[in-house]
C-alpha positions as CSV (number, residue, x, y, z in Angstrom):
1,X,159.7,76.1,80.8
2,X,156.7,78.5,82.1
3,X,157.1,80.3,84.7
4,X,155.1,83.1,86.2
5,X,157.9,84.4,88.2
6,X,158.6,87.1,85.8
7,X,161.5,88.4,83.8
8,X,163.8,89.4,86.9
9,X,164.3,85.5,87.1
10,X,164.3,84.8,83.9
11,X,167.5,86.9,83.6
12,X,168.6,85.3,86.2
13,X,168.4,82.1,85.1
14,X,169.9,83.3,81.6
15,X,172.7,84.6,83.7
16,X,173.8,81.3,85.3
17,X,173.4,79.1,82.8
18,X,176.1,81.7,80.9
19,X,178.0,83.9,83.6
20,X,180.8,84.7,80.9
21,X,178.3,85.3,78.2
22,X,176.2,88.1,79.9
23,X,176.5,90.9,76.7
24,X,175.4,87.7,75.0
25,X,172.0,87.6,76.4
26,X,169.0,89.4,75.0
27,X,167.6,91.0,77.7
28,X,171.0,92.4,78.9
29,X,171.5,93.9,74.5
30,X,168.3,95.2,74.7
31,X,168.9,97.3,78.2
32,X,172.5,98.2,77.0
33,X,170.8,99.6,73.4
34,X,168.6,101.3,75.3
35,X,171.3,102.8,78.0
36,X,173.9,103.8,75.6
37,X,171.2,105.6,73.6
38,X,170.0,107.4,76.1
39,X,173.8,108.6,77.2
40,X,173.8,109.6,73.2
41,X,171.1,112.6,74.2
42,X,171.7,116.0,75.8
43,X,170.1,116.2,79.5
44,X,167.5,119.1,78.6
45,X,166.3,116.2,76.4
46,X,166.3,113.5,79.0
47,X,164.6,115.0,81.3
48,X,161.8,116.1,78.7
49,X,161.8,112.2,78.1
50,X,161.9,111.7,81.6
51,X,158.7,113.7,82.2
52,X,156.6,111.8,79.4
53,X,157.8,108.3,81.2
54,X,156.8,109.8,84.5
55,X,153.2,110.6,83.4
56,X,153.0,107.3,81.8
57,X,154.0,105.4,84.7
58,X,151.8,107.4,86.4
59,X,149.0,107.8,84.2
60,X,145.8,105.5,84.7
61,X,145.4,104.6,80.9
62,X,142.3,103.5,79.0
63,X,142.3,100.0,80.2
64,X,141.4,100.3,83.7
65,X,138.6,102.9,82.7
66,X,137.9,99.7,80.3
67,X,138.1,97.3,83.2
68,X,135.9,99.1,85.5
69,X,133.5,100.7,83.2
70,X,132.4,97.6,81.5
71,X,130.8,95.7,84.3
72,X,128.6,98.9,85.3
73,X,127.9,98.9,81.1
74,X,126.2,95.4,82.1
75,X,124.6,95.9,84.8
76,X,122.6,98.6,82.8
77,X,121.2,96.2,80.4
78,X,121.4,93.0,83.2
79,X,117.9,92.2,82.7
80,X,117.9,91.6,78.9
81,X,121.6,90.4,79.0
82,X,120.3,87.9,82.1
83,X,117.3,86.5,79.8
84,X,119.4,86.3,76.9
85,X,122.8,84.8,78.8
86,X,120.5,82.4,80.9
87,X,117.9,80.6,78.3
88,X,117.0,77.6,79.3
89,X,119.5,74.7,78.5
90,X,122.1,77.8,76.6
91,X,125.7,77.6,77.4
92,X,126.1,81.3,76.1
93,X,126.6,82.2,79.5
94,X,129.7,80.0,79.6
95,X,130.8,81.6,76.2
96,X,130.4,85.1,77.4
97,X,132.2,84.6,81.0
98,X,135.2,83.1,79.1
99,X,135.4,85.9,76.5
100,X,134.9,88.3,78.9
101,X,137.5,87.1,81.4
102,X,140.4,86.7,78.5
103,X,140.1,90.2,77.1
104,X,140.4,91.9,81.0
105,X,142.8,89.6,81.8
106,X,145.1,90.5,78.4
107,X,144.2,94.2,78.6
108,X,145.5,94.5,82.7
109,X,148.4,92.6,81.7
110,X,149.4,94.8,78.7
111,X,148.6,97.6,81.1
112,X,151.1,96.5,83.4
113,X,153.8,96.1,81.5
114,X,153.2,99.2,80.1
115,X,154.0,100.6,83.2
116,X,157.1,98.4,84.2
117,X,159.1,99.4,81.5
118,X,158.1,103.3,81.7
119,X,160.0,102.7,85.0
120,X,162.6,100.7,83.5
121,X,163.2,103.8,81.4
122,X,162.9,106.7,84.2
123,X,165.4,104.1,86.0
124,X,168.0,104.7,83.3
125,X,167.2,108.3,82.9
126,X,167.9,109.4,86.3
127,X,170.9,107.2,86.6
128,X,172.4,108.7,83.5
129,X,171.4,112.4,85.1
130,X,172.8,111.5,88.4
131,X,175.9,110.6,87.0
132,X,176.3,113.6,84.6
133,X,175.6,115.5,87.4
134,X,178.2,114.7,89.8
């Protein structure tokens, strides 16, 4: 089923339906694959790692400039694009809004995940380190 309550409850819900099976569940491989790797590297190297995830997460990335740099791109060339968008009896209007719409919505949402799972990383990081370190 679809949901757009994101992956936190969809582990969840992987989780109840299977409390016994939890190393069984993709999600839960994927994070230990990714943990036990990271404990496989020395901590001058993590926290190099560490630093890249931190300026991703951090970073504003191509797609926002994208996002907000296209509109003012438009509004340039509004007058031809209005003529040529609003003919009399055209539906390109339509087609354009629709295209338009769907590639900033799938570019902010790529966006976004990039950045969640920088953090999911720097989350593992610093836990390794902190627990190295004490």
């Amino acid at each position: 089923m679809f949901s757009f309550r994101g992956d936190a409850h969809k582990i969840y819900r992987q989780l109840k339906k299977s409390p016994g099976k939890i190393s069984d569940i993709g999600y839960m491989k994927e994070t230990e694959e990714i943990q036990n790797y990271y404990q496989t590297l020395d901590n001058g190297t993590l926290k190099l790692i560490y630093y890249r995830m931190v300026k991703e997460k951090n970073g504003s990335g191509i797609i926002p400039i994208y996002a907000t740099a296209i509109p003012w791109l438009l509004f340039l060339f509004s007058s031809p694009l209005q003529d040529y968008l609003f003919k009399k009896g055209s539906i390109n209007w339509v087609i354009f809004s629709l295209i338009y719409v769907t590639i900033l919505t799938i570019s902010l949402i790529l966006h976004f995940r990039e950045k969640a799972w920088a953090v999911f990383h720097i989350e593992i990081i610093q836990d390794i380190l902190k627990e190295r370190n004490t």
